[in-house]
VMD Tcl script that builds the backbone (N, CA, C; Angstrom):
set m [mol new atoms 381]
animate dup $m
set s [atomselect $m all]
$s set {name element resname resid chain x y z} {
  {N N UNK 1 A -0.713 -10.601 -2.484}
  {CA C UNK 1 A -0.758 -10.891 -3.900}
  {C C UNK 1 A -0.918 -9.587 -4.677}
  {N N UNK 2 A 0.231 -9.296 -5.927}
  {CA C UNK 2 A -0.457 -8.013 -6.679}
  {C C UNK 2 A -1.816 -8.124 -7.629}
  {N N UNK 3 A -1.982 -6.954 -7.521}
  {CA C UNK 3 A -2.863 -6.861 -8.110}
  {C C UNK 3 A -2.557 -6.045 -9.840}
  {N N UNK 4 A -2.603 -7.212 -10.743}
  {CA C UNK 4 A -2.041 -6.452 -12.141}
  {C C UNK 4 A -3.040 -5.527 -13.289}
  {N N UNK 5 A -2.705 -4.571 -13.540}
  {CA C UNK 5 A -3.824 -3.468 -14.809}
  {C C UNK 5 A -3.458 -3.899 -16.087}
  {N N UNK 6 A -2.697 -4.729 -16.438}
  {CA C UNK 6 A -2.050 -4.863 -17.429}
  {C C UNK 6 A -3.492 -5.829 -18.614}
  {N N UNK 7 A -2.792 -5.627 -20.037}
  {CA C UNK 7 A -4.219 -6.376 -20.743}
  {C C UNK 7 A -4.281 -7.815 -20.674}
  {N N UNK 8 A -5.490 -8.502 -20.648}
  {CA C UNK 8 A -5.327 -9.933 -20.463}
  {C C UNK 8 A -4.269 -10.632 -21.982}
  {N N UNK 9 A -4.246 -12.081 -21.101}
  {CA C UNK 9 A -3.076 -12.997 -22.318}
  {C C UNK 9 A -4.872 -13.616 -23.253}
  {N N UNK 10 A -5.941 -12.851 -23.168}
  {CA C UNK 10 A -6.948 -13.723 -23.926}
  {C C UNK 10 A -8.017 -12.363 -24.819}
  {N N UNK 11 A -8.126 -13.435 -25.392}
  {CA C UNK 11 A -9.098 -11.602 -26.117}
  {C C UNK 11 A -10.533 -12.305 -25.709}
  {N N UNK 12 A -11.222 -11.819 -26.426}
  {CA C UNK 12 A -12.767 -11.314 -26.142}
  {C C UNK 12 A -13.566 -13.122 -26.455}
  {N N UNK 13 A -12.710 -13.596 -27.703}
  {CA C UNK 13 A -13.313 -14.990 -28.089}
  {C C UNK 13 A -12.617 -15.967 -27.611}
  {N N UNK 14 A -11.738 -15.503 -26.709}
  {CA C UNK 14 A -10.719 -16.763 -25.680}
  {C C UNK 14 A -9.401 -16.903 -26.281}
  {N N UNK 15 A -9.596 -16.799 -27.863}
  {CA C UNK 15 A -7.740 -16.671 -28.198}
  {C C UNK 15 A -6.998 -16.382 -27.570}
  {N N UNK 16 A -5.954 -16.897 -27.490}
  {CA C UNK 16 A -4.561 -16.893 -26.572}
  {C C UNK 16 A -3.345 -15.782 -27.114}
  {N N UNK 17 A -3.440 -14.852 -26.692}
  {CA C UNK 17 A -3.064 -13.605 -27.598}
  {C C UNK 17 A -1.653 -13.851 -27.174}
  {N N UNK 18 A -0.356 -13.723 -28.163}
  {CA C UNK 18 A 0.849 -13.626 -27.567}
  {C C UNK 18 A 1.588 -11.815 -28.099}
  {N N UNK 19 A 1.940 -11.088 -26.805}
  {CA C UNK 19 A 2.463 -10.778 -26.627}
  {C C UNK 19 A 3.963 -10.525 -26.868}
  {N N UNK 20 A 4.230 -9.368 -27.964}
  {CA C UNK 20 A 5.752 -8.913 -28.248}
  {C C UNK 20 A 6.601 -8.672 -26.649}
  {N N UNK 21 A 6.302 -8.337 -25.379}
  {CA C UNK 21 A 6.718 -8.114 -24.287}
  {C C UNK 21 A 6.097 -8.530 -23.228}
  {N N UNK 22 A 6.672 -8.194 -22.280}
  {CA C UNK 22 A 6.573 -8.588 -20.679}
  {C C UNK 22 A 5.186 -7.915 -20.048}
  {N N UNK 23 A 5.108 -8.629 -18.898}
  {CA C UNK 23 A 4.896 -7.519 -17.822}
  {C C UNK 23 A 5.568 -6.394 -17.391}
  {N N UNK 24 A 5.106 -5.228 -17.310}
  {CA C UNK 24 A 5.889 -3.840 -16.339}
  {C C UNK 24 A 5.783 -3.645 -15.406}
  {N N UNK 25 A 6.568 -3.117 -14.391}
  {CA C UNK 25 A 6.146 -2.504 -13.017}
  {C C UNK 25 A 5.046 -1.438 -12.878}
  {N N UNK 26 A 4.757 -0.774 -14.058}
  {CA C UNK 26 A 4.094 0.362 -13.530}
  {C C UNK 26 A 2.513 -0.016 -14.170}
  {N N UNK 27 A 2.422 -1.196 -14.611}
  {CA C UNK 27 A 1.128 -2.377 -14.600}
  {C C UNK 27 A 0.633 -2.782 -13.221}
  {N N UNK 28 A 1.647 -2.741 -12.111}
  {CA C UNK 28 A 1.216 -3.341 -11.246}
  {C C UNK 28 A 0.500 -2.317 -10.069}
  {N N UNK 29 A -0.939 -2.857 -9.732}
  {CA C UNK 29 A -1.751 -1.983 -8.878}
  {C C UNK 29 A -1.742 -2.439 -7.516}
  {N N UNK 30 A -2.435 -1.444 -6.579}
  {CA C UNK 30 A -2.304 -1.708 -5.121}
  {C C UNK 30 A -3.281 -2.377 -4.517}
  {N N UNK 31 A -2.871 -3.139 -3.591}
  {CA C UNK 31 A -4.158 -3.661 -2.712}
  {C C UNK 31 A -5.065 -2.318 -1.755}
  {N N UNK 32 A -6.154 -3.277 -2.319}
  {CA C UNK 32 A -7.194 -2.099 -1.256}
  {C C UNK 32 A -7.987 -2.019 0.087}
  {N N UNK 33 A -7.269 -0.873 0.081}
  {CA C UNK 33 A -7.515 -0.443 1.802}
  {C C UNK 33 A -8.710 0.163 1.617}
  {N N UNK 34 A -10.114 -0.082 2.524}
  {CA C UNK 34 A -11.273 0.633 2.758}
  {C C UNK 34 A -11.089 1.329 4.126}
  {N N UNK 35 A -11.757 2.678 3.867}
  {CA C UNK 35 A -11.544 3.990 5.322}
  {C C UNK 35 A -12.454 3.541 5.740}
  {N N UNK 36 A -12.204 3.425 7.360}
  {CA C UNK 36 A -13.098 3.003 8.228}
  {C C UNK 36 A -13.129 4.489 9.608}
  {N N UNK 37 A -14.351 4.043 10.221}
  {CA C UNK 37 A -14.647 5.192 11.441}
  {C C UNK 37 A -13.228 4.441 12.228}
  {N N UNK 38 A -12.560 5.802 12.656}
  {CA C UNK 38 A -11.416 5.223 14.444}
  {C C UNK 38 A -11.000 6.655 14.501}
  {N N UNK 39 A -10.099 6.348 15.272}
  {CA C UNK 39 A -8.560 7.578 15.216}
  {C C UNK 39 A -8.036 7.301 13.975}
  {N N UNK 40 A -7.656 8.802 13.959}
  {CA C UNK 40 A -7.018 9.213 12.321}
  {C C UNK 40 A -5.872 8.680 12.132}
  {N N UNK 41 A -5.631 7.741 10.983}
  {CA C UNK 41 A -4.448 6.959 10.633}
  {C C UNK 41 A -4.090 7.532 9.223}
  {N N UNK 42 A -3.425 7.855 8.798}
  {CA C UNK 42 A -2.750 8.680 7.022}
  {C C UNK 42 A -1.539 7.186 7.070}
  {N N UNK 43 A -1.492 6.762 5.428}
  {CA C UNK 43 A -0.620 6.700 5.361}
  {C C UNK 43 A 0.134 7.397 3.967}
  {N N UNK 44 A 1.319 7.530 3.531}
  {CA C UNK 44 A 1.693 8.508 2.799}
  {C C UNK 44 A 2.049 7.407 1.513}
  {N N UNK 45 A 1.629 7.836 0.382}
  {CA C UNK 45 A 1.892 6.547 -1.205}
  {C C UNK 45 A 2.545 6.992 -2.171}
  {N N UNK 46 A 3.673 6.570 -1.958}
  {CA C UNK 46 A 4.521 7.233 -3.502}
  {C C UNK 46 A 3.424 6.862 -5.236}
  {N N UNK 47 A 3.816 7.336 -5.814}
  {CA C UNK 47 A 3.072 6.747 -7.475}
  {C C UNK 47 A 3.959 7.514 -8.166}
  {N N UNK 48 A 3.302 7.520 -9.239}
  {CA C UNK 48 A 4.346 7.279 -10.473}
  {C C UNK 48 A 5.065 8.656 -10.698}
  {N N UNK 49 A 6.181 9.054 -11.230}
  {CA C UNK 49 A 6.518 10.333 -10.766}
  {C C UNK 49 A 7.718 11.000 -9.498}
  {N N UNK 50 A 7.673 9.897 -8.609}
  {CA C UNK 50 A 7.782 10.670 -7.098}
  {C C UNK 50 A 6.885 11.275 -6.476}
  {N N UNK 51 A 6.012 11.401 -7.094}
  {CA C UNK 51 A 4.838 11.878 -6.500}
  {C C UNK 51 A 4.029 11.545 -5.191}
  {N N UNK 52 A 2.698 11.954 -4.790}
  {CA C UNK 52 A 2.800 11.095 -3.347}
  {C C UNK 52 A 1.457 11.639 -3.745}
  {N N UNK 53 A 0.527 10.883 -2.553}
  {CA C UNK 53 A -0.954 10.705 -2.426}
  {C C UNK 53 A -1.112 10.002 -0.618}
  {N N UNK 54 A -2.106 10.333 -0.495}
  {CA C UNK 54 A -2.363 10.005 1.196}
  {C C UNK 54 A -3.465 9.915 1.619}
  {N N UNK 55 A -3.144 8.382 1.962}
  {CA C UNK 55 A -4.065 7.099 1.781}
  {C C UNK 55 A -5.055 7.211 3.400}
  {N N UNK 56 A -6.192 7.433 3.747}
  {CA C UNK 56 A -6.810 7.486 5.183}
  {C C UNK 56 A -7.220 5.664 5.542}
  {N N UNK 57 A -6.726 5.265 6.445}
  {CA C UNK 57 A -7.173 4.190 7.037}
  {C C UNK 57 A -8.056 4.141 7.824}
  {N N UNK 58 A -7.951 5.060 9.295}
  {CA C UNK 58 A -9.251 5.698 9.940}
  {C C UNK 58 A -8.855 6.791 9.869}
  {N N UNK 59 A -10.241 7.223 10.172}
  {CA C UNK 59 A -11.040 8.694 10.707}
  {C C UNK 59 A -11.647 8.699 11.245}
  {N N UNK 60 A -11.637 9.863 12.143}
  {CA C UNK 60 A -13.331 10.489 12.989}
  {C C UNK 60 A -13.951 11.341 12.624}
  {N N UNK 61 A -13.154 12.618 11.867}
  {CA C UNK 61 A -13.651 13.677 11.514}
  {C C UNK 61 A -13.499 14.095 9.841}
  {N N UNK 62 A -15.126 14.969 9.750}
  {CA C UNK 62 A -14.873 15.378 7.915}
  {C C UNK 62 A -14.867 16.726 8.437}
  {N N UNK 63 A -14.694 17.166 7.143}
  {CA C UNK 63 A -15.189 19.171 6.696}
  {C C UNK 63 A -16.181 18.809 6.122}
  {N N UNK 64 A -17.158 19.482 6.696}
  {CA C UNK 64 A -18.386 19.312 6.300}
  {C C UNK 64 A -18.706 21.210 5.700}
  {N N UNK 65 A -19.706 20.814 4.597}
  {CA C UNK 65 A -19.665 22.435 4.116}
  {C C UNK 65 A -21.095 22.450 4.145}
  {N N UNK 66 A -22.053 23.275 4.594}
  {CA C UNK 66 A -23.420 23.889 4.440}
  {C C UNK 66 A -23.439 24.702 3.290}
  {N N UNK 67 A -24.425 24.159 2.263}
  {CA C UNK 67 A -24.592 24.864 0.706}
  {C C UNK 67 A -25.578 25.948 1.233}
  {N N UNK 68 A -26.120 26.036 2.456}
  {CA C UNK 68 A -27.037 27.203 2.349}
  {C C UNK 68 A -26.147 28.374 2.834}
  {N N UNK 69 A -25.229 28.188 3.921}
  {CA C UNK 69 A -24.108 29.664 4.392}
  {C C UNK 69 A -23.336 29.208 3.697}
  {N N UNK 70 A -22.463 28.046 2.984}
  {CA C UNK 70 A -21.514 28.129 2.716}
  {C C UNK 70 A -20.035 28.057 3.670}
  {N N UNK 71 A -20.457 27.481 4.573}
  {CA C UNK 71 A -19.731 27.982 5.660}
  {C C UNK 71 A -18.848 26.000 5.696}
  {N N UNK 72 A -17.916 25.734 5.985}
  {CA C UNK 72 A -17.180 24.826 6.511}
  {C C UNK 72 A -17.269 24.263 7.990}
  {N N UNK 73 A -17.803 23.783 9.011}
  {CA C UNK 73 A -16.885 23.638 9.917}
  {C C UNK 73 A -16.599 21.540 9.984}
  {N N UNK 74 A -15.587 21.514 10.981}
  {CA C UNK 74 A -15.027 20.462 10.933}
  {C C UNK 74 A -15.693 19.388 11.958}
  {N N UNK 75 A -16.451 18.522 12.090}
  {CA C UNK 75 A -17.223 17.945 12.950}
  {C C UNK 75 A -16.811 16.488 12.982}
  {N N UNK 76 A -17.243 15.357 13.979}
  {CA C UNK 76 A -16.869 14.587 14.274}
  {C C UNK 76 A -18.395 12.878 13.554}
  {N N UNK 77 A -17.408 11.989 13.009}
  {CA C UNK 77 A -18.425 11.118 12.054}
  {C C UNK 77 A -18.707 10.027 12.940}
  {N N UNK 78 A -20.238 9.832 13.378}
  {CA C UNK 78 A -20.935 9.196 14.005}
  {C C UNK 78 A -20.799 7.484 13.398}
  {N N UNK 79 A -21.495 7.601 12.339}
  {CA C UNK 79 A -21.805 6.383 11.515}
  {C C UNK 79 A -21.889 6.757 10.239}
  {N N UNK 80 A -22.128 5.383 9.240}
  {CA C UNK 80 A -22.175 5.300 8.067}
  {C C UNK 80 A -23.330 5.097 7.980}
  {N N UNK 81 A -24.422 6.450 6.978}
  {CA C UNK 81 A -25.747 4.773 7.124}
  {C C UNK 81 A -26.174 4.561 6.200}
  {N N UNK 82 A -25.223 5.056 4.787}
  {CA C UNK 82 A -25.806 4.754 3.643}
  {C C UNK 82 A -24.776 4.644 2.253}
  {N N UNK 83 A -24.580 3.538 1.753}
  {CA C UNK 83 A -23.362 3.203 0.893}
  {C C UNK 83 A -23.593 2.494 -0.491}
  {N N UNK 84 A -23.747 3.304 -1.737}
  {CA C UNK 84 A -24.522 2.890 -3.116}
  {C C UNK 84 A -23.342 2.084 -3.741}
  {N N UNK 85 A -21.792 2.038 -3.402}
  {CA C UNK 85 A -20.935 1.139 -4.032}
  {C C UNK 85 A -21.357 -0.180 -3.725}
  {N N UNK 86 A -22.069 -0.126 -2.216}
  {CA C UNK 86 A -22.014 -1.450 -1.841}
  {C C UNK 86 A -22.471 -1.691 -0.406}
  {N N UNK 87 A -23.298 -2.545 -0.507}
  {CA C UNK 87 A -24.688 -2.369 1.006}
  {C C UNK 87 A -23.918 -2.938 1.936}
  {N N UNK 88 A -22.976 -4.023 2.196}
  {CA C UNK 88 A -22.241 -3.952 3.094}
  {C C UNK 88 A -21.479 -3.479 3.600}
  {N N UNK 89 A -20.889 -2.320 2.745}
  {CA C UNK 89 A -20.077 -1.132 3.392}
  {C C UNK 89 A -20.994 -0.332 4.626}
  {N N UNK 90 A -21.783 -0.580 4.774}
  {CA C UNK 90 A -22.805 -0.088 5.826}
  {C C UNK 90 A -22.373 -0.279 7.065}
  {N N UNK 91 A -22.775 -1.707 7.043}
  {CA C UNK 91 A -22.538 -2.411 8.593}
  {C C UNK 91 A -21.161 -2.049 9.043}
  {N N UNK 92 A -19.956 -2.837 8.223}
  {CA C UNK 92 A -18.308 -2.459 8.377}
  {C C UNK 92 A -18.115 -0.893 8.152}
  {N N UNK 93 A -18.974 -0.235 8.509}
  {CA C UNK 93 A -18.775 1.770 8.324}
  {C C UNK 93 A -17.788 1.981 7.626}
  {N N UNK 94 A -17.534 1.583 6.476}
  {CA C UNK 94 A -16.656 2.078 5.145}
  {C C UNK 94 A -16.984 3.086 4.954}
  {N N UNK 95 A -16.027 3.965 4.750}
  {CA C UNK 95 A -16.501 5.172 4.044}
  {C C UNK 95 A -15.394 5.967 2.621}
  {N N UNK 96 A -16.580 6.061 1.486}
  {CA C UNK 96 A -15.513 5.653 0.302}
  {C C UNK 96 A -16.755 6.946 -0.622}
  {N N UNK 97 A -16.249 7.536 -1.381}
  {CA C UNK 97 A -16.681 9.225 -2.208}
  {C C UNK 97 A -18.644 8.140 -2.528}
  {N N UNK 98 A -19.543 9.556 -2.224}
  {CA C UNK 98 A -20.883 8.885 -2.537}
  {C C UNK 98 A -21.288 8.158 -1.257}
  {N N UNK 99 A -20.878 8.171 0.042}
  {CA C UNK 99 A -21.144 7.680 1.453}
  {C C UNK 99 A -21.708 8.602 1.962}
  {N N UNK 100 A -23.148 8.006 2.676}
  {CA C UNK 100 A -23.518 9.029 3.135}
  {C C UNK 100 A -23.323 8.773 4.479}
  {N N UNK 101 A -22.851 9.768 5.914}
  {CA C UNK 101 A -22.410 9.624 6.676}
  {C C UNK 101 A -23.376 10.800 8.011}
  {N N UNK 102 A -23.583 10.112 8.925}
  {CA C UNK 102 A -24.684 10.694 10.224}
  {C C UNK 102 A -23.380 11.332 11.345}
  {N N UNK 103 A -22.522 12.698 10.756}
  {CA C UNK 103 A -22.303 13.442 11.832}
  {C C UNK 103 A -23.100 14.389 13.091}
  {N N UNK 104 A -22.285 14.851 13.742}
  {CA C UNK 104 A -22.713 15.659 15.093}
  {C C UNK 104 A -23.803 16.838 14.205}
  {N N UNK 105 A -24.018 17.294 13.246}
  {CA C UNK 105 A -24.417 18.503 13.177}
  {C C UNK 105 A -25.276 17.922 11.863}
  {N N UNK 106 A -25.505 16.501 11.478}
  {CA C UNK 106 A -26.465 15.950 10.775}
  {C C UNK 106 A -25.923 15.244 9.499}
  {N N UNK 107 A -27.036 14.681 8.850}
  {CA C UNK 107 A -26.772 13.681 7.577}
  {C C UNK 107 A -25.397 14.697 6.396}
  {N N UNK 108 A -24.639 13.833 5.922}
  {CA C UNK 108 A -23.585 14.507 4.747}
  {C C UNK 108 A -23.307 13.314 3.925}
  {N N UNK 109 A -23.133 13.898 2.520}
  {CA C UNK 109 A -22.570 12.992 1.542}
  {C C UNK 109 A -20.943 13.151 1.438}
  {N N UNK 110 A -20.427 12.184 1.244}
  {CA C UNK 110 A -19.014 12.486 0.889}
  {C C UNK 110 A -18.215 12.467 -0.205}
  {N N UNK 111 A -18.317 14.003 -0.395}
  {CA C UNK 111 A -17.664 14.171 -2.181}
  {C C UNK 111 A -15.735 14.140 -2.500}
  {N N UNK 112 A -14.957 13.886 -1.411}
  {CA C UNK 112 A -13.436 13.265 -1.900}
  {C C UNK 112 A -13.275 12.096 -1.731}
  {N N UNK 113 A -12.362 11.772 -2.107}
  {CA C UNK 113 A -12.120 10.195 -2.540}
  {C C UNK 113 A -10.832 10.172 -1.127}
  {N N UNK 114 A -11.228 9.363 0.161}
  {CA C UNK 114 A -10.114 8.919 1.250}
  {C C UNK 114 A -9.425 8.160 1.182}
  {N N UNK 115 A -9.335 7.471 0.118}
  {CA C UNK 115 A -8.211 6.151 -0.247}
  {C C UNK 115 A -7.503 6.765 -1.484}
  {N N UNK 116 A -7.790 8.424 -1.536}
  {CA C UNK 116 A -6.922 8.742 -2.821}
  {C C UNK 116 A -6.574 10.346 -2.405}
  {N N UNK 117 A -7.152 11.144 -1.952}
  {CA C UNK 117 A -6.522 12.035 -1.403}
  {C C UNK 117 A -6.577 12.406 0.147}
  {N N UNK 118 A -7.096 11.935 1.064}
  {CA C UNK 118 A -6.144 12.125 2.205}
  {C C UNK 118 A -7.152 13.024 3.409}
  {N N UNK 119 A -8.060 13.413 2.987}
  {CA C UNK 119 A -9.126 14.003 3.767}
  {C C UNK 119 A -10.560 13.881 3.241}
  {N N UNK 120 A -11.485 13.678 4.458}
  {CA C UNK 120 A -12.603 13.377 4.049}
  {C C UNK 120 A -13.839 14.619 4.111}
  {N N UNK 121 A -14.160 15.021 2.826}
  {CA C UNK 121 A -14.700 16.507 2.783}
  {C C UNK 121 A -16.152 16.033 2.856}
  {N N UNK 122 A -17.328 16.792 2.921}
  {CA C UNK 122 A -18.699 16.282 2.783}
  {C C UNK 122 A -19.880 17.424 2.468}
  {N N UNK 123 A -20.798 17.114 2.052}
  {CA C UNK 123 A -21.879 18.236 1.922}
  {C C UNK 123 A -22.884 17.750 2.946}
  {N N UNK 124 A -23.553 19.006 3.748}
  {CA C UNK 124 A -24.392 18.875 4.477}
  {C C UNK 124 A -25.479 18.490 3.441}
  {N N UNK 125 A -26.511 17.293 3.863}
  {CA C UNK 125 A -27.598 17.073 2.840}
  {C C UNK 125 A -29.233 17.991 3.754}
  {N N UNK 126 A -29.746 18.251 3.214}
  {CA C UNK 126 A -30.989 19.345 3.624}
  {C C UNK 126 A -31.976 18.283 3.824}
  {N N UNK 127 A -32.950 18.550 4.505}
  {CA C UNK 127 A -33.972 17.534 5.554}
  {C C UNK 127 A -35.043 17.673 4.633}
}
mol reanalyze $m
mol bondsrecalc $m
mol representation Tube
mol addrep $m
């Protein structure tokens, strides 16, 4: 089923608002995929433009960055164990920007968005 952005046919006091035009195509939004822990799955999303964006289905691994060296390295994601969009993203290990996630080298938040650009970056959080 799509999912439409377009403005409702009702206003605010229920009036039945009519509309000089249609629906558009570029009203119409995508169903949503939540990133889960597995093997790394990309898939690639045209949008508006020709443009493209790349969508993560699973993952195992973030870039994780240490604010005290500054340093990057790339480590492997244990679990999810903490999710403020939504407490059941916990259990189902969603992982979606603001997740906090228990890799090999310790607790990280995750500051990119994996259902919108395509890799999952993170900050080491301090004990």
């Amino acid at each position: 089923m799509a999912v439409w952005h377009g403005n409702s046919k009702r206003s605010k006091t229920g009036r039945r608002i009519r509309y000089a035009r249609n629906k558009r195509r570029f009203e119409i939004g995508r169903e949503l995929h939540l990133t889960t822990i597995g093997t790394m799955k990309r898939k690639p999303i045209r949008t508006k433009g020709n443009n493209k964006k790349s969508r993560i289905l699973t993952a195992d691994t973030a870039f994780v960055i240490d604010p005290k060296t500054n340093k990057t390295t790339k480590t492997e994601i244990v679990t999810v164990i903490e999710n403020s969009a939504n407490v059941h993203y916990v259990r189902r290990n969603i992982m979606n920007k603001g997740a906090i996630i228990n890799t090999k080298i310790g607790k990280a938040k995750i500051t990119s968005r994996p259902g919108q650009s395509g890799v999952i970056n993170a900050v080491l959080l301090t004990k």
